[in-house]
C-alpha positions, 0 to 999 in steps of 0.5 A: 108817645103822646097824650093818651090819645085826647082830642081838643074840647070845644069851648076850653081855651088851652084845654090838653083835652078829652083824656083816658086815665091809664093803669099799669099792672106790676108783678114785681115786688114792691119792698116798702119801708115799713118791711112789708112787700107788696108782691103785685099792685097797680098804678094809675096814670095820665099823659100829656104831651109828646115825648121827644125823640131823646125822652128829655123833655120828661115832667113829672108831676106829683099830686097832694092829699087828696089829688090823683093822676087826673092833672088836666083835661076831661073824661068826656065830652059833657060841658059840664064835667070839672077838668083836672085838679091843675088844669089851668097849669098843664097845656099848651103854652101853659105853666106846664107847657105840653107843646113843649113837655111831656107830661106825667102824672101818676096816683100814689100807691095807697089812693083810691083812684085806680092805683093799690091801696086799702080798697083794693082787693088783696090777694084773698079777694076782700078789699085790704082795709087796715091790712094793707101796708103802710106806705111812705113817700119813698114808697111812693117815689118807688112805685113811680120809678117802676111806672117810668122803667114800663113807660121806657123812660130813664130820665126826667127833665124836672119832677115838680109837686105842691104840698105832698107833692113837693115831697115826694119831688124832693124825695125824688131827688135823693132817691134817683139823682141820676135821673132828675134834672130839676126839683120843683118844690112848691108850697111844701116842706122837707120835715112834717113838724108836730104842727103837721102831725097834730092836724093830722091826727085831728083828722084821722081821729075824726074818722075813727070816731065815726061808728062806720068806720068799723076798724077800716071794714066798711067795704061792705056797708056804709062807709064812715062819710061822717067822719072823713067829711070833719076830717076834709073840714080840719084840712081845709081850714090848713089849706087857707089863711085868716085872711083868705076866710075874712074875705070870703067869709067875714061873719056873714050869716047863711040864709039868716037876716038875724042870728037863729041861734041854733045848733047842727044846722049852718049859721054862718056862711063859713060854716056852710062852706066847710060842710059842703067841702066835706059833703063834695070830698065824701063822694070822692076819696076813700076814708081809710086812704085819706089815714095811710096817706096822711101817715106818709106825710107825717112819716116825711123827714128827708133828713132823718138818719143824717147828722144834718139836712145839709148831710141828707141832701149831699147825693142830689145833684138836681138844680132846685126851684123852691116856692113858698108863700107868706099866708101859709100856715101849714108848710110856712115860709121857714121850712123852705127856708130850711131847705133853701139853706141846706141846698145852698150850705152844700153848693147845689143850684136853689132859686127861690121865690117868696111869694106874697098871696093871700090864699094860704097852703092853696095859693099854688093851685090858686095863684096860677098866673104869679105861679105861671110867670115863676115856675113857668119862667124857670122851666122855660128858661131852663130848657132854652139853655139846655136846648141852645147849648147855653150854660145855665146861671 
């Protein structure tokens, strides 16, 4: 099995190249969390790579927010398409290293770029909207598990994600120790806090205010842009640091020599930028899969139902990697810490790694080179032990 057929891109160092998203249609119930059942729904995917005669050499990656199963590459041929959303990590000789891996990446049940969520059609033949199921990270994890049983693979060398990401890579873990060899959890948290939720909140409310939105029956009409623009605002803000926006920002004015002084039109350049953030997401995502997939994150405590953390985390038998970085605000260093100490409390393999960068929640799309020496390192070296017949430290 190989990478979706992509040939090399000109021009694009490193690139895995022209690449097709991929769907995979499932007929057999999905049984979600929330009680409810979707009884048929789709998975989009991409795939990099070759898989191995054996199938170990299987990475899964799992997307944030507002990501989706396009990691890397390019659709065509135009020099002026963006690539991936990770594109600088996945490709030969990089962090994810395709002359070495295969490479799988898959859009959550509840997005909006191929796979079933509330804009896709329900069984009636109208767009689901607020009818369709809520959805939790272990739904997620679900749905991947039956695109790997279609794919024929039955193991995976690592499963690795940031953010929403991180996640789903730990619920992972739990959820089919059998399978994962490595858990990658970057930038991440193993409970969404009430810090967590209230940013939520502020961005789902954001698009209920928009008169658009019409109870989330807006598949017909205009769709509440206003709203879902302030609610990628709210986020972007989670996803940098005061230090990030000082540099990049200061207290620069936009297009003025002297305060205007004056309303709905930017001020000042940070101002300008998080509208044109809002402005670039609107035309992207979906404003009732931006709620469902939010309500995952706010949904997520891998320890719920446990005495302890430590209590949840017995079934894994994964060796960990857990990444987190001193300016991010969102999922701070501390809730990694929480993790890294439940890990080590039950006597399972955890390397950490504290990283100093000044980007924020975004430093591990950002820092790619830091991200490439550890990550990159880790798997390296894990899979040379592995392949060498070497015992891993």
């Amino acid at each position: 099995m190989t990478f979706n057929g992509a040939k090399p891109r000109r021009n694009q160092n490193g690139s895995v190249g022209v690449v097709k998203r991929q769907t995979a249609h499932f007929t057999k119930p999905l049984r979600l969390r929330c009680g409810r059942t979707l009884e048929r729904y789709t998975l989009a995917y991409e795939t990099y790579g070759t898989l191995n005669e054996g199938g170990s050499n299987v990475i899964l990656i799992c997307h944030a927010l507002t990501g989706d199963s396009h990691v890397a590459g390019y659709y065509t041929d135009d020099p002026a398409e963006k690539p991936g959303w990770w594109d600088e990590a996945v490709g030969p000789g990089k962090m994810f290293d395709t002359s070495r891996f295969f490479v799988i990446c898959s859009n959550v049940i509840g997005g909006c770029q191929g796979s079933t969520g509330p804009s896709s059609t329900a069984p009636d033949g109208r767009p689901y909207g607020l009818r369709f199921p809520a959805v939790t990270v272990q739904d997620m994890v679900r749905a991947q598990r039956h695109l790997l049983d279609h794919l024929g693979i039955d193991a995976l060398f690592a499963v690795a994600g940031g953010s929403l990401g991180g996640m789903q890579a730990l619920q992972w873990a739990v959820e089919y120790p059998e399978m994962v060899g490595h858990c990658l959890f970057l930038a991440s948290t193993p409970r969404s806090s009430a810090q967590n939720v209230a940013f939520n909140e502020i961005g789902r409310q954001a698009i209920y205010a928009d008169p658009r939105w019409n109870d989330g029956d807006y598949y017909d009409a205009d769709p509440p842009q206003g709203g879902l623009a302030v609610a990628r605002m709210v986020g972007h803000i989670t996803y940098m640091s005061e230090h990030s926006l000082e540099q990049k920002f200061g207290r620069r004015l936009q297009n003025h020599d002297a305060l205007p002084y004056q309303f709905v039109d930017p001020e000042y350049a940070v101002e300008s930028y998080l509208k044109y953030q809002g402005e670039k997401f609107i035309k992207r995502f979906d404003a009732n899969s931006y709620l469902y997939i939010t309500k995952a994150c706010d949904y997520f405590d891998i320890g719920e139902g446990a005495p302890t953390l430590a209590d949840a985390l017995r079934v894994a038998k994964a060796r960990f990697l857990v990444v987190s970085f001193s300016s991010d605000w969102l999922y701070t260093p501390e809730q990694a810490l929480d993790l890294v100490t439940a890990l080590e409390a039950i006597g399972l393999d955890v390397r950490y790694h504290l990283i100093h960068a000044d980007f924020g929640h975004d430093s591990f799309l950002v820092e790619v080179d830091l991200m490439t020496n550890v990550v990159g390192g880790y798997l390296n070296q894990m899979w040379t032990k592995t392949t060498s017949n070497y015992p891993v430290e």
